[in-house]
KOLVEX-326653 format. One record per residue (C-alpha): residue number from 1; x, y, z. Coordinates in steps of 0.1 Angstrom, whole numbers. Example, Ala and Ser with C-alpha at 12.3 -4.5 7.8 and 13.67 -1.06 7.14 Angstrom:
SITE   pos       u       v       w
SITE     1     123     -45      78
SITE     2     137     -11      71
This chain:
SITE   pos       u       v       w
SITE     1     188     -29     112
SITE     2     213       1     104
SITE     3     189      32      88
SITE     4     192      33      58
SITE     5     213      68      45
SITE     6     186      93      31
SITE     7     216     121      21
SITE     8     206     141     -13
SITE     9     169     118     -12
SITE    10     134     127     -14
SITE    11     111     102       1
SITE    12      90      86     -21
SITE    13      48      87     -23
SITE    14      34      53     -34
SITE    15      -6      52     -37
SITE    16     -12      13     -35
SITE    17     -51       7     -51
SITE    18     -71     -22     -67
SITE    19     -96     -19     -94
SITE    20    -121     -36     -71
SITE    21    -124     -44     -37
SITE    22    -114     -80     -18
SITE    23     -81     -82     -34
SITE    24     -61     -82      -4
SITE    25     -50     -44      -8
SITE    26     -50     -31      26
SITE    27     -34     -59      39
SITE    28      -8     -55      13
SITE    29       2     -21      24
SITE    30       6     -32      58
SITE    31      29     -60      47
SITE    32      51     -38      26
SITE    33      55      -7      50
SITE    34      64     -37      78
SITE    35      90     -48      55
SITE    36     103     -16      40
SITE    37     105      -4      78
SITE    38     126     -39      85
SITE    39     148     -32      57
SITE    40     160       1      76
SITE    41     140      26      54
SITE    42     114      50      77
SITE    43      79      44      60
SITE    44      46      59      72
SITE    45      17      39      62
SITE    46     -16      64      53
SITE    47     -49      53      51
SITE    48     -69      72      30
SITE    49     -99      49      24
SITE    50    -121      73      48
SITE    51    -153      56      65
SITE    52    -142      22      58
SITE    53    -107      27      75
SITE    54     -91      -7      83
SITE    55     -56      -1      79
SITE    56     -47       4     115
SITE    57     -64     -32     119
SITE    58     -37     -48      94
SITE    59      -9     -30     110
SITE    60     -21     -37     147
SITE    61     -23      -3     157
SITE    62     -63       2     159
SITE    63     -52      22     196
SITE    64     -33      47     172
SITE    65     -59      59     152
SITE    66     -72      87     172
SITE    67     -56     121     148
SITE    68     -59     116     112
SITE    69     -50     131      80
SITE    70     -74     155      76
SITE    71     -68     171     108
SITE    72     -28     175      89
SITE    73     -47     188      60
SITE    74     -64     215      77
SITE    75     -40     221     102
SITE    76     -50     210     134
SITE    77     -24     186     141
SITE    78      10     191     126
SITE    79      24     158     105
SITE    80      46     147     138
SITE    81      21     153     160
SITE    82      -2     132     135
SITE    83      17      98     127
SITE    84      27      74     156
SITE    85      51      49     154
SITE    86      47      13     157
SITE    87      55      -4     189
SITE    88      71     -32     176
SITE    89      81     -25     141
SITE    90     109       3     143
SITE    91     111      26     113
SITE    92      73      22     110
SITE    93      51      50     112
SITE    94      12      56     105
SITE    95     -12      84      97
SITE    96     -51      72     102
SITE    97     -80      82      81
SITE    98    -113      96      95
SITE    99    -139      85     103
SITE   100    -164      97      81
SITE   101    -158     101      47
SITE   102    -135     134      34
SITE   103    -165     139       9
SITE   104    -194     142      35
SITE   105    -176     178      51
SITE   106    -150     198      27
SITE   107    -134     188      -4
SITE   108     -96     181       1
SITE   109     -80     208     -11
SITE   110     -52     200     -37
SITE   111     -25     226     -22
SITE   112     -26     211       9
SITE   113     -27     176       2
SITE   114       6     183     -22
SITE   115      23     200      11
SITE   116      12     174      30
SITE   117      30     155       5
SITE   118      59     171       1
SITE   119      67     170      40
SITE   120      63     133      39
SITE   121      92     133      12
SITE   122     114     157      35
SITE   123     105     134      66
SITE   124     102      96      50
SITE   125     121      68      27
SITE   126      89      60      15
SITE   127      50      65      19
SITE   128      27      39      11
SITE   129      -8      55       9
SITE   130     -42      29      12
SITE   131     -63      40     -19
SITE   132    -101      33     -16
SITE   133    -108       5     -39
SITE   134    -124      17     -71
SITE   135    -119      47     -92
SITE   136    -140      68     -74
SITE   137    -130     101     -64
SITE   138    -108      86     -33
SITE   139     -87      67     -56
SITE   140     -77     102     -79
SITE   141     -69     122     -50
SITE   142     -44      93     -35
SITE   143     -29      91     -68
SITE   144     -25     132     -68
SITE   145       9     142     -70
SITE   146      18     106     -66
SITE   147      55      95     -76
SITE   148      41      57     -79
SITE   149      13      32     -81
SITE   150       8      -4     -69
SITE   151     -19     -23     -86
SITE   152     -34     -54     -62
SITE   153     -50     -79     -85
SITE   154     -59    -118     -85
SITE   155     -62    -139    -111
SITE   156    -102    -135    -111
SITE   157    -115    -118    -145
SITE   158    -134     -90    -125
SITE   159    -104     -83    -106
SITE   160     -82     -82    -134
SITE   161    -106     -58    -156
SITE   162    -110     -31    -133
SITE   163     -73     -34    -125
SITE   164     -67     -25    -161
SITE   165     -89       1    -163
SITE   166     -75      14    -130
SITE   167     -37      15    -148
SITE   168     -54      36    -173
SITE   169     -66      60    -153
SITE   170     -37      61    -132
SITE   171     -12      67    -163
SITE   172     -37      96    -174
SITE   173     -31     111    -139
SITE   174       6     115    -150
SITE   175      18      85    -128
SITE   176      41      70    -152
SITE   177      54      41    -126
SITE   178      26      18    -123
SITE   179      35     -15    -111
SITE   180      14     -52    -105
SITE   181      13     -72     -73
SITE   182      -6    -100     -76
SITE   183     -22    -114     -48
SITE   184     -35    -145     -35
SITE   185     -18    -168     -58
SITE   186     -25    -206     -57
SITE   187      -7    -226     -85
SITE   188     -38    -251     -82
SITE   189     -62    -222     -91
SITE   190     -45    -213    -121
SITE   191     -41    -244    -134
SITE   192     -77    -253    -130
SITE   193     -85    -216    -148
SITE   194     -63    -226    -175
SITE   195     -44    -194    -166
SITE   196     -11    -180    -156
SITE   197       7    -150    -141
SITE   198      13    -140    -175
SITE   199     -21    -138    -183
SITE   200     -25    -114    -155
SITE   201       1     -92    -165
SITE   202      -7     -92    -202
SITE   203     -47     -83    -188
SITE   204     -37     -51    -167
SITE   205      -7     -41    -187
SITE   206      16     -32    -159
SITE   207      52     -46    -153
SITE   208      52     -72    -124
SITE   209      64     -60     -86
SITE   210      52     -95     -68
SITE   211      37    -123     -66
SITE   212      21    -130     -30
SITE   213      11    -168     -24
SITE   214     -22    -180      -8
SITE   215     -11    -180      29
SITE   216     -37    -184      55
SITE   217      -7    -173      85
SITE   218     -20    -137      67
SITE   219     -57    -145      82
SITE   220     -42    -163     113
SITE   221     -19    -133     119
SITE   222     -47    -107     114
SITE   223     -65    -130     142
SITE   224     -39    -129     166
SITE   225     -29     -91     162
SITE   226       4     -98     152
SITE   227      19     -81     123
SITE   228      25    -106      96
SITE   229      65    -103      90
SITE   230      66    -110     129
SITE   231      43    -143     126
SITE   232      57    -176     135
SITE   233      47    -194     100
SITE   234      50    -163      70
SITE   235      55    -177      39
SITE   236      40    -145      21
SITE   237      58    -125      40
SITE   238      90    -131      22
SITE   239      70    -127     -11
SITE   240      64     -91       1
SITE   241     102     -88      14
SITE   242     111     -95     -22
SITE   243      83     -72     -33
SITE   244      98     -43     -10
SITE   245     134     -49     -22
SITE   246     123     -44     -60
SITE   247     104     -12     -47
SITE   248     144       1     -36
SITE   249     150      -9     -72
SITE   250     170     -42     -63
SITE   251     172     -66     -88
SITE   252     153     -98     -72
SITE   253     142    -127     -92
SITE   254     108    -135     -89
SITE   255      99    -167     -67
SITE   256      82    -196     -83
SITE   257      52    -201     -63
């Protein structure tokens, strides 16, 4: 894949978060960096969900999460020195989080987080960020000087609430790009529900990025430690290939499912 041409561009900072937990998030973020990476466009991954990290597990690079970002925050490791590159996946960077939670030591503070921020942009295409599920105080920071957001929902009313409030919350954070990816869909599910994809989006109020089909390769893949979009049987992957192309701002029809 030729590199995509970053003349004139700032990278871009996308916070991906969920209302609640179990919607697939992390996973989600490890599928879209892999494909945004595969497109030709250098992504770092960031997981910022301290103390229950598990991104490095969805990416397959649990032997690369050694430095993290708050050793870039307080300046013990520089960014390079920080991120590490998939060995597979060209174009495909990650930064871990620690391993106790950012709130247990210091507080993060906001002018170093926003440099930190700003040399990903100078460095990166894009940067997808792992939110902590929630609102809680993880969620606000990743969503700090944020250029976007990526809601992960399902069709389940619990999910779908918080997600809403979540969009609210976001757009009061000044994010004004908030977009829905909705996980996990299963055309049987919704028709027993008496519900549709519509439904979803009319619930959370944010303009649709994806729809990601029920897909057991995701678990199998997880199993195997074998990054999904390099798994012999993906079907979702190309769900989150078309997600990743509408993120570049391609105009891709959405799948039926």
């Amino acid at each position: 894949m030729v590199q995509a041409n970053r003349v004139n561009n700032m990278g871009k900072i996308i916070a991906v978060a969920s209302g609640k937990g179990g919607t697939g998030k992390t996973t989600s973020v490890a599928a879209l960096s892999s494909c945004l990476a595969t497109l030709g466009y250098r992504t770092l991954a960031v997981d910022f969900d301290a103390g229950l990290k598990s991104l490095d597990f969805a990416l397959c690079m649990t032997d690369y999460a050694i430095s993290d970002y708050m050793d870039v925050l307080k300046g013990i490791y520089s960014l390079e020195n920080a991120i590490h590159e998939h060995q597979k996946i060209p174009n495909l960077f990650f930064l871990a989080a620690p391993n106790t939670s950012m709130f247990d030591t210091a507080p993060v503070e906001l002018d170093a987080l926003h440099e930190m921020y700003d040399r990903i942009r100078n460095s990166f295409d894009y940067c997808l960020i792992d939110a902590p599920a929630g609102i809680g105080e993880g969620f606000r920071l990743a969503h700090n000087g944020a250029d976007m957001s990526v809601l992960v929902t399902n069709g389940e009313l619990p999910a779908m609430r918080n997600a809403q409030r979540a969009a609210g919350i976001i757009r009061s954070m000044g994010v004004e790009e908030v977009r829905l990816l909705v996980n996990r869909v299963s055309p049987s599910d919704y028709k027993k529900l008496h519900s549709t994809i519509d439904d979803v989006i009319d619930a959370v109020g944010a303009r649709l990025i994806g729809m990601i089909r029920e897909d057991k390769s995701i678990m199998l893949a997880l199993h195997d430690n074998i990054p999904l979009i390099l798994y012999k049987k993906r079907l979702a992957a190309y769900d989150f290939l078309d997600a990743a192309r509408r993120i570049r701002g391609e105009d891709i029809p959405i799948r039926k499912i």
